[in-house]
C-alpha positions as CSV (number, residue, x, y, z in Angstrom):
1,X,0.0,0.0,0.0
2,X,2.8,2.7,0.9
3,X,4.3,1.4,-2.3
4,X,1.7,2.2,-4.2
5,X,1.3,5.7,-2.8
6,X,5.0,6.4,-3.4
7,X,4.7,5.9,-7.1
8,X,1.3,7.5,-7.6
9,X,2.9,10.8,-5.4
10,X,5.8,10.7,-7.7
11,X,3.7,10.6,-11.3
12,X,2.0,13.6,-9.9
13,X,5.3,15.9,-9.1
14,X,6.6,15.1,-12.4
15,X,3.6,15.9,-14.3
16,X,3.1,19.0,-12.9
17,X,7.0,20.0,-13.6
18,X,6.2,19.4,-16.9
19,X,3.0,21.7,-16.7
20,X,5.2,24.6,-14.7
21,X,8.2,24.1,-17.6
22,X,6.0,24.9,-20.5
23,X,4.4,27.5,-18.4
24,X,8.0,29.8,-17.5
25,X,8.8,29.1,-21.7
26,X,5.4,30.7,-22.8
27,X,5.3,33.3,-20.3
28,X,9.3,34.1,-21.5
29,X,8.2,33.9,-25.1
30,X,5.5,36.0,-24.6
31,X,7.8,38.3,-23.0
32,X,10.5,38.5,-25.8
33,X,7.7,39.2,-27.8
34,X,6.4,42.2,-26.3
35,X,6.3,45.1,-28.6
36,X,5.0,48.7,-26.6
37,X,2.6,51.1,-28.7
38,X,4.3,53.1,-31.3
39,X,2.5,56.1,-28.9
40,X,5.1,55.0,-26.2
41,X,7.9,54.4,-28.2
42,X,10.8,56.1,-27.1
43,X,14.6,57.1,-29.5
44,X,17.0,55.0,-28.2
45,X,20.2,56.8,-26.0
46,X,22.7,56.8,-28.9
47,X,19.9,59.2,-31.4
48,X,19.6,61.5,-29.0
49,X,22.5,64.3,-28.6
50,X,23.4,65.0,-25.0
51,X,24.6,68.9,-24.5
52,X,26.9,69.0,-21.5
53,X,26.9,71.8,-19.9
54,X,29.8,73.8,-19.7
55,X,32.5,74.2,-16.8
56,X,32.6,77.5,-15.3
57,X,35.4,76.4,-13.4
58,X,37.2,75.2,-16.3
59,X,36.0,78.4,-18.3
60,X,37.4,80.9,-15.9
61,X,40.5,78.8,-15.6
62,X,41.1,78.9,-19.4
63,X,40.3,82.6,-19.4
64,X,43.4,82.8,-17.0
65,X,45.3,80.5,-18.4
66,X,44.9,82.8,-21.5
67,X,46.0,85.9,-20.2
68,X,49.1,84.2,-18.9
69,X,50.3,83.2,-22.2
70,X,49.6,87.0,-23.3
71,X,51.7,88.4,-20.9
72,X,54.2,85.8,-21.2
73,X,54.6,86.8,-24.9
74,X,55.9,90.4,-23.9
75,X,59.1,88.9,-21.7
76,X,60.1,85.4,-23.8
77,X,63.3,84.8,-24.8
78,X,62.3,85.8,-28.3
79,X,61.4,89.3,-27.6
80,X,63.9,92.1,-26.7
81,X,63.1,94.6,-24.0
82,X,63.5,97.7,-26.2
83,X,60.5,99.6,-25.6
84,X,60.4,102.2,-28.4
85,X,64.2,101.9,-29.1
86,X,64.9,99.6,-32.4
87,X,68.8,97.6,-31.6
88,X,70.7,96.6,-34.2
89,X,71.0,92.6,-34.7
90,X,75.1,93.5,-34.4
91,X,74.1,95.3,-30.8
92,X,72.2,92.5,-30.2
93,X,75.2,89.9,-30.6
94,X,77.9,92.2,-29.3
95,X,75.8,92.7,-25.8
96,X,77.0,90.1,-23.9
97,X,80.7,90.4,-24.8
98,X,81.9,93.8,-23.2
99,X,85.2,93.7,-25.5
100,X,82.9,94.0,-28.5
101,X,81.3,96.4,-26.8
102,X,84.1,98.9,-25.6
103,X,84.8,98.0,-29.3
104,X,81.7,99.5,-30.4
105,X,82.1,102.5,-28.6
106,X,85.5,103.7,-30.4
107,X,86.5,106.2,-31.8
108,X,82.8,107.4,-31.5
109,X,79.1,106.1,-30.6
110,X,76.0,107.6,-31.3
111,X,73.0,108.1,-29.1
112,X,71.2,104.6,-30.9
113,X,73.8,102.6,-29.7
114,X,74.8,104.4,-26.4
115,X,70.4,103.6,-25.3
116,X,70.8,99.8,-26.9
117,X,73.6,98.9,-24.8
118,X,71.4,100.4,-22.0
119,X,68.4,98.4,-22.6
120,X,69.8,95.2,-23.1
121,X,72.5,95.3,-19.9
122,X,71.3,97.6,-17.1
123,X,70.7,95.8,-14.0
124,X,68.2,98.1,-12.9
125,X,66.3,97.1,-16.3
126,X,66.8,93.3,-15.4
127,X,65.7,93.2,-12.1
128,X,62.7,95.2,-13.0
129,X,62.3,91.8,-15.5
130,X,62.3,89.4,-13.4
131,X,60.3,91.0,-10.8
132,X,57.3,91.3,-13.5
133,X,58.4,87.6,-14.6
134,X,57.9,86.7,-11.0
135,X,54.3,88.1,-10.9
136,X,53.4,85.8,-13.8
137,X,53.5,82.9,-11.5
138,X,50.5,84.9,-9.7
139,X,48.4,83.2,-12.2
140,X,49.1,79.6,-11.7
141,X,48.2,80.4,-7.9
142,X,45.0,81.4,-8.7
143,X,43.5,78.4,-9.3
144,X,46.0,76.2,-7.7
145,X,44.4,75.2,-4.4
146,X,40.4,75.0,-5.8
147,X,42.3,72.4,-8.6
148,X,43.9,70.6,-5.6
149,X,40.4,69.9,-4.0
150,X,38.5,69.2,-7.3
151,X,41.1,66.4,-7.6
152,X,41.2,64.8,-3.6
153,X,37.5,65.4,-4.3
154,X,37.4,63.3,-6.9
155,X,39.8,60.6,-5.6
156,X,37.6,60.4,-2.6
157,X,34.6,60.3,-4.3
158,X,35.6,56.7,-6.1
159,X,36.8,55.4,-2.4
160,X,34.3,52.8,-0.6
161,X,35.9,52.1,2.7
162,X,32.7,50.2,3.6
163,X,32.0,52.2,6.7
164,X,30.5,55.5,6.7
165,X,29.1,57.9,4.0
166,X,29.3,56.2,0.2
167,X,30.5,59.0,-0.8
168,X,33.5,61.7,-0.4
169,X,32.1,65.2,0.6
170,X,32.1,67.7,-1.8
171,X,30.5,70.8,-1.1
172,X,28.4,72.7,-3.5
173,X,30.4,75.7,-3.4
174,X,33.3,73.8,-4.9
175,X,30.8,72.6,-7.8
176,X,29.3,76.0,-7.9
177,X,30.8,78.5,-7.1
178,X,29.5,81.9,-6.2
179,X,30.2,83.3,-10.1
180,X,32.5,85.4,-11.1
181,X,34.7,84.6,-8.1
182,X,37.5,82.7,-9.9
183,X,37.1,85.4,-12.4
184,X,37.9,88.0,-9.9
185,X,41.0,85.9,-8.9
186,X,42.2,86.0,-12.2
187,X,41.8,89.7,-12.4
188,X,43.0,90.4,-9.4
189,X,46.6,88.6,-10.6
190,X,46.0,90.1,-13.4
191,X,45.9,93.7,-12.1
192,X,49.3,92.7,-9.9
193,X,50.8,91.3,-13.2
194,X,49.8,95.0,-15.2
195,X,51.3,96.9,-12.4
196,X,54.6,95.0,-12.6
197,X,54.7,95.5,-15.9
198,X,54.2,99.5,-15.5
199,X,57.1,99.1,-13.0
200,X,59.2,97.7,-15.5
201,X,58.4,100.2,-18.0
202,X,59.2,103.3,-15.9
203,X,62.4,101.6,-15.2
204,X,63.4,101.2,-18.7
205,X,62.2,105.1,-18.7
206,X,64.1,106.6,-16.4
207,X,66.8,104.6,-17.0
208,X,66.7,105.6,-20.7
209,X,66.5,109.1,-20.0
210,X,69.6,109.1,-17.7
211,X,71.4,107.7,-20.1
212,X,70.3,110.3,-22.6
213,X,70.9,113.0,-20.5
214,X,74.6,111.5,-19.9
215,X,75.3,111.0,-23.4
216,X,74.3,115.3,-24.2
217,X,76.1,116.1,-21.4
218,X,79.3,113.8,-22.6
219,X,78.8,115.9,-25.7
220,X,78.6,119.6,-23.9
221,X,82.0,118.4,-22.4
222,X,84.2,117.5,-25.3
223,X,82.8,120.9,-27.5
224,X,83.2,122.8,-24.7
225,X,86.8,121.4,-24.1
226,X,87.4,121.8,-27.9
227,X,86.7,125.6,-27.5
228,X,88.1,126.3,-24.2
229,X,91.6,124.8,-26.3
230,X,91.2,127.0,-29.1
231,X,90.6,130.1,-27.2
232,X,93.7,129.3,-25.5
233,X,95.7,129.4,-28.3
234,X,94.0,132.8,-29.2
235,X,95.3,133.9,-25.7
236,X,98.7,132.5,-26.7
237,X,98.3,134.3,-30.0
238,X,97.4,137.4,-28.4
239,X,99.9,137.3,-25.5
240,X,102.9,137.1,-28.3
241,X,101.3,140.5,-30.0
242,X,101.0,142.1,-26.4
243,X,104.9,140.9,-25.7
244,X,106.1,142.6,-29.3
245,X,104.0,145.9,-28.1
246,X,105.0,145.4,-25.2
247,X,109.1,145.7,-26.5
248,X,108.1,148.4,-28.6
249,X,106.4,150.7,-26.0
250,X,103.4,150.6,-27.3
251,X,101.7,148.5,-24.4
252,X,102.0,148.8,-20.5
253,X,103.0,145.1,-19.2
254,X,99.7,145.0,-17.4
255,X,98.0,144.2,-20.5
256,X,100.4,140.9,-20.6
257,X,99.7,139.9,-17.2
258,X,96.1,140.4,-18.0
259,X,96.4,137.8,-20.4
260,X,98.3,135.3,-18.6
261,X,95.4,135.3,-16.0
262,X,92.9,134.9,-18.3
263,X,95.4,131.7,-19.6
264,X,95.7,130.4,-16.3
265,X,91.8,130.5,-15.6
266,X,91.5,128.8,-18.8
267,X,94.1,125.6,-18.0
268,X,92.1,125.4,-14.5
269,X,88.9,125.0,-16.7
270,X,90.2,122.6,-18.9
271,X,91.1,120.6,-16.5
272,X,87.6,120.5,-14.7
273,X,86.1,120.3,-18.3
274,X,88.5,116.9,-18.6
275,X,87.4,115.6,-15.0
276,X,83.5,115.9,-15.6
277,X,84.3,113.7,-18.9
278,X,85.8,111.2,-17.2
279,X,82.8,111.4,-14.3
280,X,79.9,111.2,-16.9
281,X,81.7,108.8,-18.6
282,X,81.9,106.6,-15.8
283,X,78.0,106.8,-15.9
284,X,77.3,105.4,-18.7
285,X,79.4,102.8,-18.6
286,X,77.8,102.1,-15.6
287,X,74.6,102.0,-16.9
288,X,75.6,99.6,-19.5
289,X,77.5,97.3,-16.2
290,X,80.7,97.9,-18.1
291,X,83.7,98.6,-15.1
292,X,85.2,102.3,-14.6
293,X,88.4,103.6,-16.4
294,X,87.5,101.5,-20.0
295,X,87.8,104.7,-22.5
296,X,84.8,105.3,-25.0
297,X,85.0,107.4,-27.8
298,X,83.4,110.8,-28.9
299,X,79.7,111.4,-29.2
300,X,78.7,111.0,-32.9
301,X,74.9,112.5,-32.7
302,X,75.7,116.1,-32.9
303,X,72.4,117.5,-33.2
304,X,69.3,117.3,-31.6
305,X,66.1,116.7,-32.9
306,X,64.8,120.3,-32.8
307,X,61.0,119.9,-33.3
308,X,58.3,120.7,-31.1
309,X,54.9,118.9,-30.7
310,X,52.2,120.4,-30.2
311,X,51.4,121.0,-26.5
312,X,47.3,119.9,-26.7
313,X,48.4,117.1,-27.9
314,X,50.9,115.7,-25.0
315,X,48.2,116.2,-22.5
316,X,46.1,113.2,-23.2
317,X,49.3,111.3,-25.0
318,X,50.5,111.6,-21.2
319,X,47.2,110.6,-19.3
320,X,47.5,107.4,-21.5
321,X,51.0,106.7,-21.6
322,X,53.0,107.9,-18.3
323,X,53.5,104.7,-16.5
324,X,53.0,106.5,-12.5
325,X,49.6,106.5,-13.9
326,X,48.7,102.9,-15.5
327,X,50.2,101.8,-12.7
328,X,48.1,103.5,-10.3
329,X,44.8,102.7,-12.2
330,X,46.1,98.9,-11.9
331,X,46.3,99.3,-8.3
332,X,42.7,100.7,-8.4
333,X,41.3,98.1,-10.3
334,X,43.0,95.3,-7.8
335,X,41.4,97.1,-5.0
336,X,38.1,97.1,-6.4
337,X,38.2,93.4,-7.3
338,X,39.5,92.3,-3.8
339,X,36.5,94.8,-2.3
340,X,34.8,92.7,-4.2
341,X,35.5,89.2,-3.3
342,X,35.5,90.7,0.1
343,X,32.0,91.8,0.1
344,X,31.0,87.9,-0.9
345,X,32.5,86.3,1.8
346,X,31.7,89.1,4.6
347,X,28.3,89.9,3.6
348,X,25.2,87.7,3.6
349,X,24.7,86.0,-0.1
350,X,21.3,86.9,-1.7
351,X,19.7,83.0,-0.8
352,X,18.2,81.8,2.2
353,X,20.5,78.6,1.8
354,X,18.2,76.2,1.1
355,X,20.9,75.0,-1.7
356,X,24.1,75.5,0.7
357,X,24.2,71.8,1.0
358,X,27.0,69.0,1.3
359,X,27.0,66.3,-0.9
360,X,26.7,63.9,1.1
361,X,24.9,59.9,1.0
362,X,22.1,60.3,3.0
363,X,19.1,57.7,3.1
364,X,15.8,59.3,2.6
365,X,13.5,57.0,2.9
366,X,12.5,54.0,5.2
367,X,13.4,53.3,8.8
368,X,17.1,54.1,8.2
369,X,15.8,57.3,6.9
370,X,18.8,60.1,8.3
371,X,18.6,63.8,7.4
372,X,17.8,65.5,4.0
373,X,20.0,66.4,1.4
374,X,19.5,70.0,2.5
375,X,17.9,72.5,4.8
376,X,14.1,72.9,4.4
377,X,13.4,75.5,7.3
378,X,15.4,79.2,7.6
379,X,15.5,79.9,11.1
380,X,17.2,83.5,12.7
381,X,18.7,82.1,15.4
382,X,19.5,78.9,17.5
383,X,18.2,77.5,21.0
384,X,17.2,80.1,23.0
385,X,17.4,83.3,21.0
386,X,21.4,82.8,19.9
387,X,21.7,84.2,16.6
388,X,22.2,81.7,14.1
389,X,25.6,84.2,12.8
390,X,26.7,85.4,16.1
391,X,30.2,86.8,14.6
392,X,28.3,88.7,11.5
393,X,29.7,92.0,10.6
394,X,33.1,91.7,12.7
395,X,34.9,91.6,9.9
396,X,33.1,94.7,8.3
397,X,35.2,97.2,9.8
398,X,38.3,95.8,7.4
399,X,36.0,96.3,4.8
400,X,34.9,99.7,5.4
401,X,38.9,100.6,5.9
402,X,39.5,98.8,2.8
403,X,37.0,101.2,0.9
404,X,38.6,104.2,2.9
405,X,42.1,103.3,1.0
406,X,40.7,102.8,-2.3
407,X,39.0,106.2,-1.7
408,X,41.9,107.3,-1.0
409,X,43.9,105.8,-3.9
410,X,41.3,107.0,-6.7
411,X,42.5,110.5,-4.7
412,X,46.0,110.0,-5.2
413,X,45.7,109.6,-8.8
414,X,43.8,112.3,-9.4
415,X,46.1,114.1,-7.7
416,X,48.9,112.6,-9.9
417,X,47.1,113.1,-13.1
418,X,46.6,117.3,-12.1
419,X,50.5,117.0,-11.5
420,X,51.3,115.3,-14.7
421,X,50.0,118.0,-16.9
422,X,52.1,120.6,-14.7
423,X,55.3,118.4,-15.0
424,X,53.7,118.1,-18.9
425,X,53.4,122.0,-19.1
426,X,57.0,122.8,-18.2
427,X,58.8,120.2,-19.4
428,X,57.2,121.2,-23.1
429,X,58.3,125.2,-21.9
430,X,62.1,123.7,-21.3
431,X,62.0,122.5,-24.8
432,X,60.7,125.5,-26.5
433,X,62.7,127.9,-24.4
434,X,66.0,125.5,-25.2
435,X,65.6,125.4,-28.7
436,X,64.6,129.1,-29.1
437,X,68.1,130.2,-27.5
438,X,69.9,127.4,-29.8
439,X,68.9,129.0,-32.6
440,X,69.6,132.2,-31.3
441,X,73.0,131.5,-30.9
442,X,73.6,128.8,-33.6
443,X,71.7,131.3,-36.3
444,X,72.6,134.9,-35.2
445,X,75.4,135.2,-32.5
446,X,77.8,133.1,-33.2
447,X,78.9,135.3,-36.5
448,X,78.4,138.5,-34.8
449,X,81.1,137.3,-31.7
450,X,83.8,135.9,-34.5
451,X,83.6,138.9,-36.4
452,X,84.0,141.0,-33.2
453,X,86.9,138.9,-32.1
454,X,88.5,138.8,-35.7
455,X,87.9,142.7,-36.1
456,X,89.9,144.1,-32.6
457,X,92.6,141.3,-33.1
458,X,93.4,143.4,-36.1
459,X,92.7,146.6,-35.0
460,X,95.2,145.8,-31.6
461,X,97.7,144.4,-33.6
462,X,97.6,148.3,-35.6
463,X,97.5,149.5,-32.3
464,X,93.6,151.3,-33.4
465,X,91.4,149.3,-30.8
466,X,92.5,148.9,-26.9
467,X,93.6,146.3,-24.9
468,X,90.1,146.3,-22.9
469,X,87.9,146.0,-26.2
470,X,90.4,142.8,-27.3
471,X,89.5,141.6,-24.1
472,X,86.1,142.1,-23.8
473,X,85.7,140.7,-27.4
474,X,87.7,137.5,-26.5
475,X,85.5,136.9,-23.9
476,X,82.8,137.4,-25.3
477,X,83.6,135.0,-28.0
478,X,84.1,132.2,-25.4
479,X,80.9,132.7,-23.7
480,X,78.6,132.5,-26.9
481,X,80.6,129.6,-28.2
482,X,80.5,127.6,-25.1
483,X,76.9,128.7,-24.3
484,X,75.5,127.8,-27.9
485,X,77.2,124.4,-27.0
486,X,75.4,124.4,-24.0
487,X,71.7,125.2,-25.4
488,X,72.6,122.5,-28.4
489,X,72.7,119.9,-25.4
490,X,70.4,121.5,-23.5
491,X,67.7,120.9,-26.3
492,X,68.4,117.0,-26.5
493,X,68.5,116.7,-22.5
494,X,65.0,118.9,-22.1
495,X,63.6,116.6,-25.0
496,X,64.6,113.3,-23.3
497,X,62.8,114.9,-19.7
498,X,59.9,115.6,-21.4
499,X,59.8,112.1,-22.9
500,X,60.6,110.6,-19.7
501,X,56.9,112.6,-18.4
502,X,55.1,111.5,-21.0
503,X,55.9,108.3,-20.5
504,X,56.5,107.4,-24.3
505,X,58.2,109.0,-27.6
506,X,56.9,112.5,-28.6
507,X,54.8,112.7,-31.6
């Protein structure tokens, strides 16, 4: 009988495996067959074009990363640091050996090569360089630290200790932040990078400029030592004739010793004429780092450039151009830009921070349920009346004293743009006053003095004009000669001081 049951209970599980099989392979079949409505039919992922949205981080950082390699361009090893000055490829080889450069200036050297040498050796000029070069690196600090925690942010995020939050924290102001802020970073090193570069181009300015002023003055030294020699051999000249008069009776010795004085005086100046040489020739060798006591030859630019701008004209050229005053604006506009960022992190954001969240794995849901993703209540203050920000507006006051010294910057260059155009207004009256005199005695008085000195030599050697009116004539003769000298320098020097206040070439 239990037999009997056993096989019966065993027929039944197998047929009804056989009924479940073919029940699973029509109900999959039926399944692989399943076709929704065309209504509900939906592109598949690989039709449809997915627009990622852009990176402002990654924007503002390329925006930096271009204005890097802008300013970069202006100090590679490609480009020369010659401002408006063109050098000669020969300067250009010659710089960095000084024999081909004390070569270079012998027997003579012009004004071209004398502000080359200048520009490509000073050590005023190069430090000035490297200091603007140094700024540069400002840039790559800008975004430096925010790339450093996108990446540990990203390391951490792929991490599953298998304790704790799923996932790295990474707050929302790292993924968003408040806009414009990296931009202002950039600016601001931007700003720093600009006023460097100012710095480096009043530098090259005054620099420039002293070396101009050196080079006229070189030249004012070796004319006026020129002249002072050949009015001493007039005096030698004239001291024989006053000897022979003298031996004839027709002279008093006093008109001899007279003229040995005025000999004497002369040799003293000649002397001090020789010394100053040697003293601005020491200058620029200096400014070209060349050592003292290597000679250098004559001045070969003999005349000045004579011309006069107009004066409405170097007012604006000079509010664009003088360098005080770019750089002051760049200061300004670095100020403004830090009052700026400032104002974001002291002041309240416009938001009532429902989105100033962590990202954080939280569960939601369910028994296990924790916290929410973010804050879904604003409250003014915590416990028992504590403000929720007890430590708002301590920081204001540096703030406010931050706006006090841009206030007080903006004043300063007003202040230095009133003064420019005074510095602007005399500098262009030195000129016109300096070339005005050079042409009076270059044009008119220079003939009127030789012909007075040419006409008593005659008329004391025929014993028809006096000793005193020789005298007076010879000295008179000196003095224009050595002051037209002077007012032919003068023009070159008041021309390279008014370029220095401009900032830039004249028109």
């Amino acid at each position: 009988m239990k037999i009997r049951m056993v096989i019966v209970t065993g027929a039944v599980l197998i047929s009804a495996v056989g009924l479940a099989s073919g029940t699973y392979r029509n109900l999959k079949q039926n399944l692989e067959d399943y076709a929704p409505p065309a209504m509900l039919h939906q592109p598949e992922a690989s039709e449809t074009t997915v627009k990622a949205e852009p990176d402002a981080f990654e924007a503002a950082k390329k925006t930096i990363e271009d204005a890097r390699d802008r300013w970069t361009k202006m100090v590679d090893g490609n480009a020369l640091p010659a401002g408006d000055t063109v050098i000669s490829p020969a300067i250009i080889g010659a710089a960095a050996d000084e024999t081909q450069i004390l070569a270079a200036l012998r027997p003579r050297f012009s004004l071209q090569t004398a502000q080359s040498l200048i520009l490509l050796r000073n050590p005023s000029i190069q430090a000035a360089t490297n200091r603007f070069k140094a700024a540069l690196e400002g840039f790559d600090q800008v975004t430096q630290l925010d790339e450093i925690l996108r990446q540990y942010s990203a390391f951490t995020a792929g991490v599953m200790p298998g304790v704790g939050p799923m996932k790295g924290i990474d707050t929302v102001r790292m993924k968003f932040p408040f806009p414009g802020v990296t931009a202002l970073k950039g600016q601001v090193a931007e700003k720093n990078v600009e006023a460097e570069k100012q710095v480096l181009d009043l530098v090259r300015r005054n620099i420039v400029a002293q070396g101009r002023k050196a080079y006229w003055n070189l030249l004012y030294t070796h004319r006026a030592h020129r002249i002072t020699r050949d009015m001493l051999n007039r005096l030698n000249h004239l001291e024989s004739v006053a000897t022979t008069r003298y031996g004839a009776g027709k002279t008093s010795y006093q008109d001899v010793i007279k003229i040995r004085i005025g000999r004497e005086k002369l040799d003293e100046q000649l002397a001090t004429l020789n010394q100053q040489r040697i003293n601005l020739e020491t200058e620029l060798l200096a400014l070209m780092d060349l050592g003292p006591g290597n000679p250098i030859g004559w001045p070969d630019t003999l005349t000045p450039d004579t011309s006069l701008p107009r004066l409405g004209a170097l007012y604006p050229l000079a509010m664009q151009k003088r360098q005080e005053l770019n750089r002051m604006r760049a200061m300004v506009g670095k100020m403004e830009r830090m009052v700026e960022m400032a104002e974001t992190m002291i002041q309240p954001a416009f938001t009532q921070n429902y989105s100033l969240y962590t990202d954080e794995a939280v569960l939601q849901v369910g028994s296990a349920g924790k916290k929410p993703t973010f804050g879904t209540t604003v409250s003014a203050a915590r416990g028992k009346g504590l403000p929720k920000n007890a430590w708002f507006g301590t920081r204001d006051t540096y703030l406010r004293g931050t706006r006090r010294k841009l206030d007080a910057l903006r004043a300063d260059l007003d202040d230095a743009e009133a003064r420019t155009r005074l510095m602007v207004r005399t500098g262009w009256f030195d000129l016109d006053r300096a070339r005005r005199e050079r042409a009076l005695y270059k044009d008119r008085l220079l003939d009127l003095s030789q012909t007075s000195l040419d006409v008593s030599t005659r008329g004391y050697e025929s014993g028809s004009v006096s000793f005193a009116d020789v005298v007076t004539s010879y000295t008179g003769w000196l003095d224009v000669n050595l002051v037209s000298e002077r007012r032919n320098s003068d023009v070159g020097i008041a021309r390279a001081e008014l370029e220095r206040r401009i900032g830039t070439k004249l028109p």
